[in-house]
N, C-alpha and C positions, 0 to 999 in steps of 0.2 A: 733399809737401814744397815743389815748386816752387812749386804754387797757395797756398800759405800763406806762403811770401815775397813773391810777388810781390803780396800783399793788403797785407804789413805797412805797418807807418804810417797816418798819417793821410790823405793824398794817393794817388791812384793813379798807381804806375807803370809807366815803358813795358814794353811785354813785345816781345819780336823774335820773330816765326812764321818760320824757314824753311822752304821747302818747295816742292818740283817742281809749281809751282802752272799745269798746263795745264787750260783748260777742261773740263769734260765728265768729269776722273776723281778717282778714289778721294779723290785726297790733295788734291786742290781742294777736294772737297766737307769734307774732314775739318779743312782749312784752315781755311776758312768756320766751323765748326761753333765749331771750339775758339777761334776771334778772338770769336766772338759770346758765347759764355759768358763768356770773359776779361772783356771789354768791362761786361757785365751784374753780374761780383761788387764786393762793395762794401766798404771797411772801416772802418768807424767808429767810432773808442770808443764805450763803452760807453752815455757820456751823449747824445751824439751818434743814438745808436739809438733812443732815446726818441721824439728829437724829431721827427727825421725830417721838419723845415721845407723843407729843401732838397733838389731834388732830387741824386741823389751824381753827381758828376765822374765820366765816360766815361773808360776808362785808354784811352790811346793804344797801339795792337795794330801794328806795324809789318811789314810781311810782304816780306821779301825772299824772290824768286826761287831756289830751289837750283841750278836749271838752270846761271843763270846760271855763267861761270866764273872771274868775280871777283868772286861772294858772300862769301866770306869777308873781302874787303876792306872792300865794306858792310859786314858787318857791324860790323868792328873801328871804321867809321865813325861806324859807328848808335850803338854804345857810349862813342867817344870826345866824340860832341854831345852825348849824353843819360844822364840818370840811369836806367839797364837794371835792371831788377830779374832778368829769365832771361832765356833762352831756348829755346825749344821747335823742337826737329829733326824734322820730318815724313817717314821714308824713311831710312833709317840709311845708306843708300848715298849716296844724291843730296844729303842734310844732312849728316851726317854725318864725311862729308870736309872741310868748310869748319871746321866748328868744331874738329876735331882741335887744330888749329896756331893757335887764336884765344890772341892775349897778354896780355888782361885776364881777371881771377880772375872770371869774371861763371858762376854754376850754369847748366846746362845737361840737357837731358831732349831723350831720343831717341826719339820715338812710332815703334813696329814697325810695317811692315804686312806685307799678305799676300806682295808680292812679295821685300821683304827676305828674308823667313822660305821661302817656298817656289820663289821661283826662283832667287836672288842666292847665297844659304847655299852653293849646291852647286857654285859654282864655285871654285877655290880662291883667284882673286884679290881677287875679290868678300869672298870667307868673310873674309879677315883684315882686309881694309877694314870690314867691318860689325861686325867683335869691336872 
């Protein structure tokens, strides 16, 4: 649903990646992955597909830090400069927690990974932060 809004229209729009983005691991790599696909899709009516004269507009993939511990305020930044189509949470813990308390109606998606689900889950303070 998210990837099907954030195509709609005829322009691309921004998307916000957050995400505990340290060199070298999982969610870096997964960062990367999913900013390059974003970037890659395209939406054009219909007539527009035809022609395909031009090459399509690059959506602007914006990747705040989770780390950080006034992400959340970027972000409420990022969406008060720009027309945000989502945003995408990399790590339910580390993302997570920022978007909880975000003030604008802007969709959001929480990509799990291994440690959310197998280290984080079992703690109990962790457990209701990640629900």
């Amino acid at each position: 649903f998210l990837v099907a809004l954030a195509l709609s229209g005829m322009e691309p729009v921004p998307v916000i990646l957050l995400s505990p983005t340290i060199t070298g691991t999982g969610n870096h790599t997964t960062c990367q992955r999913i900013a390059e696909a974003l970037q890659n899709l395209t939406s054009y009516p219909e007539s527009k597909k035809l022609e395909k004269k031009d090459p399509p507009a690059r959506r602007e993939i914006i990747v705040i830090p989770a780390l950080d511990p006034d992400a959340g305020i970027h972000v409420e930044r990022v969406i008060s400069e720009k027309k945000v189509a989502c945003i995408f949470g990399i790590h339910a813990l580390k993302s997570g927690r920022h978007l909880v308390n975000i003030q604008k109606n802007i969709p959001y998606a929480i990509i799990l990974g291994g440690t959310d689900i197998n280290e984080y889950e079992s703690l109990p303070e962790n457990s209701q932060a990640i629900v």
